[in-house]
Backbone as a chain_set.jsonl record, in Angstrom:
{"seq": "XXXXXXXXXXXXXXXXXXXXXXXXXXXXXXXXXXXXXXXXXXXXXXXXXXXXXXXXXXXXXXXXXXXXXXXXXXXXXXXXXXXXXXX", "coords": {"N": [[-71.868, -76.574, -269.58], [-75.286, -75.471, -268.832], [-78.555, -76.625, -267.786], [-81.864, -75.413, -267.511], [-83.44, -77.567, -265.28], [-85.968, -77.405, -263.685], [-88.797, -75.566, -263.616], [-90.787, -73.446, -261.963], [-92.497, -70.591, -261.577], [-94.222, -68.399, -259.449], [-91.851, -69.331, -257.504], [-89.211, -71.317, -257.829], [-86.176, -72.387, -259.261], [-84.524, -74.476, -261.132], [-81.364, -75.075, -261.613], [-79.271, -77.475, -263.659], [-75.61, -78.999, -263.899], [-75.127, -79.928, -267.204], [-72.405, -80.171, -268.81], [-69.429, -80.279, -268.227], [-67.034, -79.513, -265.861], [-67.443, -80.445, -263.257], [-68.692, -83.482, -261.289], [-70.796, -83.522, -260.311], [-73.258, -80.559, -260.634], [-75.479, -78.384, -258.995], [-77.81, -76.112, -258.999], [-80.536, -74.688, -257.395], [-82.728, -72.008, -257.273], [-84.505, -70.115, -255.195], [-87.258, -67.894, -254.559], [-88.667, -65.942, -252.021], [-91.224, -64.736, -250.449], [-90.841, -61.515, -248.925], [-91.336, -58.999, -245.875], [-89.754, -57.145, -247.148], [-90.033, -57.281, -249.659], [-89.162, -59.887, -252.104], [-87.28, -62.432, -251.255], [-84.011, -63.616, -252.505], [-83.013, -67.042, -252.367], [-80.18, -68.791, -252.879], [-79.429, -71.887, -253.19], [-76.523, -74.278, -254.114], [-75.216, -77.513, -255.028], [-72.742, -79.601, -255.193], [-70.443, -81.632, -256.861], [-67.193, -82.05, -256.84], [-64.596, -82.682, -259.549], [-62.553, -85.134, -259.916], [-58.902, -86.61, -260.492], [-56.501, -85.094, -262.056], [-57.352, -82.312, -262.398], [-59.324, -82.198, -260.222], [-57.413, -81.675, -258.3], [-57.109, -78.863, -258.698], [-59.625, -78.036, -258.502], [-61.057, -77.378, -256.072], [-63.318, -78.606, -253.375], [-63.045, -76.159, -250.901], [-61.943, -74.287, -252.638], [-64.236, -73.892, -254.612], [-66.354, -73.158, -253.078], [-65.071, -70.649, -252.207], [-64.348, -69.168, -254.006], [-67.674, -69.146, -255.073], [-68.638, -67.987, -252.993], [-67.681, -65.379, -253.087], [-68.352, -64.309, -255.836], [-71.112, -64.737, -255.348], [-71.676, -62.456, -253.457], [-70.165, -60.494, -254.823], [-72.391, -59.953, -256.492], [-74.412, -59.078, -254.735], [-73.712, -56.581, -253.628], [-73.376, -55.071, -256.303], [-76.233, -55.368, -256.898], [-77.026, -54.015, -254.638], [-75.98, -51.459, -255.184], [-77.059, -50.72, -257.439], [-79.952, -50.307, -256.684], [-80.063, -48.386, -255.182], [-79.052, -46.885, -256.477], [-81.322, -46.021, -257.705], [-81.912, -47.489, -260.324], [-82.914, -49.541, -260.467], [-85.64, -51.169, -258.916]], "CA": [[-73.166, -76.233, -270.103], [-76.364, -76.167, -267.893], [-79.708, -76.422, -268.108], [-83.181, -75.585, -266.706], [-84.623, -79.029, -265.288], [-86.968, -77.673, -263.103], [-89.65, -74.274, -263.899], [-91.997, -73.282, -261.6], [-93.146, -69.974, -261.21], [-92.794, -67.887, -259.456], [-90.977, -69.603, -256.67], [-88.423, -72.122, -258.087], [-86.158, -72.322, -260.148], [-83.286, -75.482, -260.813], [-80.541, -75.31, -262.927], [-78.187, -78.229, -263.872], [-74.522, -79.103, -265.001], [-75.142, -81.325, -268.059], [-71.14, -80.322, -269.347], [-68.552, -79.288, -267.831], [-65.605, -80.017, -265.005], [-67.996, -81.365, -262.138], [-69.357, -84.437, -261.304], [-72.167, -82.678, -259.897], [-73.739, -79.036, -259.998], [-77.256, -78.374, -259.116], [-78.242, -75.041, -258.41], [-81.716, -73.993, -257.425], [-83.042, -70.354, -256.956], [-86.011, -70.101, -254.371], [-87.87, -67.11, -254.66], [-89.863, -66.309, -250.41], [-91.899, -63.346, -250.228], [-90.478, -61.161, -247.353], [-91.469, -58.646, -246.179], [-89.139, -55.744, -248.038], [-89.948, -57.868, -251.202], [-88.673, -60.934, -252.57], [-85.877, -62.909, -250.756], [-83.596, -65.065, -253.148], [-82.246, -68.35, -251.83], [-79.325, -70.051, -254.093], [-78.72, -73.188, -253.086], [-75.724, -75.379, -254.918], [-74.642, -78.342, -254.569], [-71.453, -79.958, -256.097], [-69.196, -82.366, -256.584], [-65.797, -81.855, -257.395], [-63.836, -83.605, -260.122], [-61.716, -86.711, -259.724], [-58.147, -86.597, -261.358], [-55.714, -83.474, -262.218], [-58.409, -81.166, -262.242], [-59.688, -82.014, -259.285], [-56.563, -80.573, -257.346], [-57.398, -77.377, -259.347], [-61.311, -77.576, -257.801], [-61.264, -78.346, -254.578], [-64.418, -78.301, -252.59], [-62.912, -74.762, -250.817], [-61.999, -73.19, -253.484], [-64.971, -73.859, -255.086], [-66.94, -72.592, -252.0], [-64.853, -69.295, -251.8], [-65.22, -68.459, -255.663], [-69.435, -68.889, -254.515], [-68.966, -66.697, -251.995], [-67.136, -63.61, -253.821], [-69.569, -63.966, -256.647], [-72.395, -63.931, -254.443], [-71.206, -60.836, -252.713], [-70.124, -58.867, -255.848], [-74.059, -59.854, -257.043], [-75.583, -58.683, -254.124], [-73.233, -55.089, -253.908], [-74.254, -54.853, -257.316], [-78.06, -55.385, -256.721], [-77.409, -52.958, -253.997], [-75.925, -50.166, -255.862], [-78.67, -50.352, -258.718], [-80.861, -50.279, -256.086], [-79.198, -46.905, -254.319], [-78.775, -45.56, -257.595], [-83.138, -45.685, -258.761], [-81.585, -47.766, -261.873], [-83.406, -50.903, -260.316], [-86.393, -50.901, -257.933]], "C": [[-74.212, -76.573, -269.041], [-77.567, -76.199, -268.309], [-80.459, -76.519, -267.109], [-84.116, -76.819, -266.527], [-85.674, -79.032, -264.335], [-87.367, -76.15, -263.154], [-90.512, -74.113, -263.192], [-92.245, -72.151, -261.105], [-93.983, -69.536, -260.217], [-91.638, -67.923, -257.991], [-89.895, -70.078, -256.629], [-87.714, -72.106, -259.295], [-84.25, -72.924, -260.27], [-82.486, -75.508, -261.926], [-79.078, -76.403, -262.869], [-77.405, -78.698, -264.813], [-74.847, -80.071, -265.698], [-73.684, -81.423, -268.753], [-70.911, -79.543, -268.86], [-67.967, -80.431, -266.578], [-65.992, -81.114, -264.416], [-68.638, -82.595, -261.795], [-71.122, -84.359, -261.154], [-72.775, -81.417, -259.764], [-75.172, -79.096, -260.135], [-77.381, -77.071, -258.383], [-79.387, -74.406, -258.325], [-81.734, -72.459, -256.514], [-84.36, -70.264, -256.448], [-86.344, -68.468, -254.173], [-88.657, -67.011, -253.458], [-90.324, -64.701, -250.716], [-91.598, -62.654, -248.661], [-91.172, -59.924, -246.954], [-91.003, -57.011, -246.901], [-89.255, -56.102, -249.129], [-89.834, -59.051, -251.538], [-87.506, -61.098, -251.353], [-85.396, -63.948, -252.045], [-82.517, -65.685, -252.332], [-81.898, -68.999, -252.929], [-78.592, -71.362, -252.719], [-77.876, -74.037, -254.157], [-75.12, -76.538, -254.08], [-73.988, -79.098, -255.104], [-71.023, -81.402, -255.875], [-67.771, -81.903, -257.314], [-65.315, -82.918, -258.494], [-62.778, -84.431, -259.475], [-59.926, -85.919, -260.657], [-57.217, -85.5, -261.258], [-56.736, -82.544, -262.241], [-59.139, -81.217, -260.925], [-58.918, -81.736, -257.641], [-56.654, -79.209, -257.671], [-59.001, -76.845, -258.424], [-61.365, -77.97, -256.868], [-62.605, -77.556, -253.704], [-64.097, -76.466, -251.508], [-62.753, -73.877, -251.389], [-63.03, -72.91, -254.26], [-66.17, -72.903, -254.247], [-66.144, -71.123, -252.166], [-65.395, -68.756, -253.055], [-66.779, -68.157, -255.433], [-69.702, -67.783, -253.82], [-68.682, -64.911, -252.711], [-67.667, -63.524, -254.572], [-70.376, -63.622, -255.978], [-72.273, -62.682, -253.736], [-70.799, -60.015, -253.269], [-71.856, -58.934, -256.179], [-74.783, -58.814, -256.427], [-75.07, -57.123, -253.794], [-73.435, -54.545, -255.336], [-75.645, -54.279, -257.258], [-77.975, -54.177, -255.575], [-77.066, -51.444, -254.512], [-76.63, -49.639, -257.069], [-79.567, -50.275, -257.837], [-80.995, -48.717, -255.895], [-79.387, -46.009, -255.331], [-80.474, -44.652, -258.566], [-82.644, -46.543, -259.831], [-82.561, -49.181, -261.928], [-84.189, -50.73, -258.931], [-87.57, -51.885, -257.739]], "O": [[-74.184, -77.635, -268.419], [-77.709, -75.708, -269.429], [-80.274, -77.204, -266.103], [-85.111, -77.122, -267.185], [-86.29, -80.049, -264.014], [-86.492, -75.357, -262.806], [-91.498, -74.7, -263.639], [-92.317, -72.28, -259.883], [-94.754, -70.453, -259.935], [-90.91, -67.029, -257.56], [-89.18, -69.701, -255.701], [-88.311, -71.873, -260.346], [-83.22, -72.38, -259.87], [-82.842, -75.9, -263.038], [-78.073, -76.171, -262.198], [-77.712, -78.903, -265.988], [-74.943, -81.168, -265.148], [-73.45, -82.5, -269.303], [-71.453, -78.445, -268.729], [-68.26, -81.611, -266.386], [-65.553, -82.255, -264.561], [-69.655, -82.52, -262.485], [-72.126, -84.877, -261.643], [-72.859, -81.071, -258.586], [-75.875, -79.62, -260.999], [-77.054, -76.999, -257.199], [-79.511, -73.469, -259.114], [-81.082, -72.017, -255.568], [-85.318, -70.331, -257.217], [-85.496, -67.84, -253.54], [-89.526, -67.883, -253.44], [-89.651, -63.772, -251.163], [-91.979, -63.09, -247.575], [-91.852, -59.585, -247.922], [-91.735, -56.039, -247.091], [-88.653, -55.412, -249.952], [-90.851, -59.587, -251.098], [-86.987, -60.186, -250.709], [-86.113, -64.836, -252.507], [-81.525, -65.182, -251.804], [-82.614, -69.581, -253.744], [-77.714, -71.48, -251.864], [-78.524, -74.504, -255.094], [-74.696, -76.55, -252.924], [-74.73, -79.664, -255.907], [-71.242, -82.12, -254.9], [-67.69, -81.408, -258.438], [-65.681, -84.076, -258.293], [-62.282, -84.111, -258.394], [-59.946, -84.867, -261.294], [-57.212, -84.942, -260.161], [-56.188, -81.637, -261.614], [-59.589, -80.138, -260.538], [-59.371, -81.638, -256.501], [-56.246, -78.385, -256.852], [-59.327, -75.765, -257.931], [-61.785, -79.116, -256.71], [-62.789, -76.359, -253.483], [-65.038, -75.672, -251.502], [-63.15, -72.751, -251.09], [-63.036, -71.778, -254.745], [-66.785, -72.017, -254.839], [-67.012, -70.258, -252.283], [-66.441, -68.133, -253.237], [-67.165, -66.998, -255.589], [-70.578, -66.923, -253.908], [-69.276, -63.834, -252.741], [-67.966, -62.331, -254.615], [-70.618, -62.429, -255.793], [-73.291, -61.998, -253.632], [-70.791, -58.863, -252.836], [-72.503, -57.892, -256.078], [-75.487, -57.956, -256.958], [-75.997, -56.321, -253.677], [-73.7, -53.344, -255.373], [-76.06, -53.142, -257.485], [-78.894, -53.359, -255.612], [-77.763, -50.457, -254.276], [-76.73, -48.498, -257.519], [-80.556, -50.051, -258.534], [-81.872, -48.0, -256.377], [-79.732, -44.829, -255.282], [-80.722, -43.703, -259.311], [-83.304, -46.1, -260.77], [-82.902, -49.776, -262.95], [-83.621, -50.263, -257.944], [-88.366, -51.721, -256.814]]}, "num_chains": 1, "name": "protein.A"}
């Protein structure tokens, strides 16, 4: 489960694990004005679990999963873009 512990409009924007696997997730979303538009910057930052589960999460695998999400997102965002569905 996470939650929004930090709101600020319209540049920032922090969301953290309060339940779940990790010891630590903190993920903020920075909003820069570029100029083709917006840039978003995700920053996370983790910890891994301790224990049997934390041979299941290991700091790389956790990192690759990040990465192949982020890169279906942003081929996403680019084919709604391509398509007029999102502008």
């Amino acid at each position: 489960m996470h939650q929004i512990t930090s709101f600020e409009p319209p540049s920032r924007i922090v969301e953290e694990m309060i339940h779940g696997p990790m010891k630590e997730w903190v993920h903020e979303h920075v909003f820069e004005d570029s100029p083709l538009g917006v840039r978003l910057i995700d920053r996370i930052t983790f910890e891994t679990p301790g224990g049997l589960i934390g041979l299941l999460l290991t700091e790389s695998k956790v990192q690759s999963s990040l990465e192949q999400g982020f890169l279906h997102r942003r081929q996403l965002l680019e084919s709604l873009v391509q398509s007029g569905e999102l502008q």
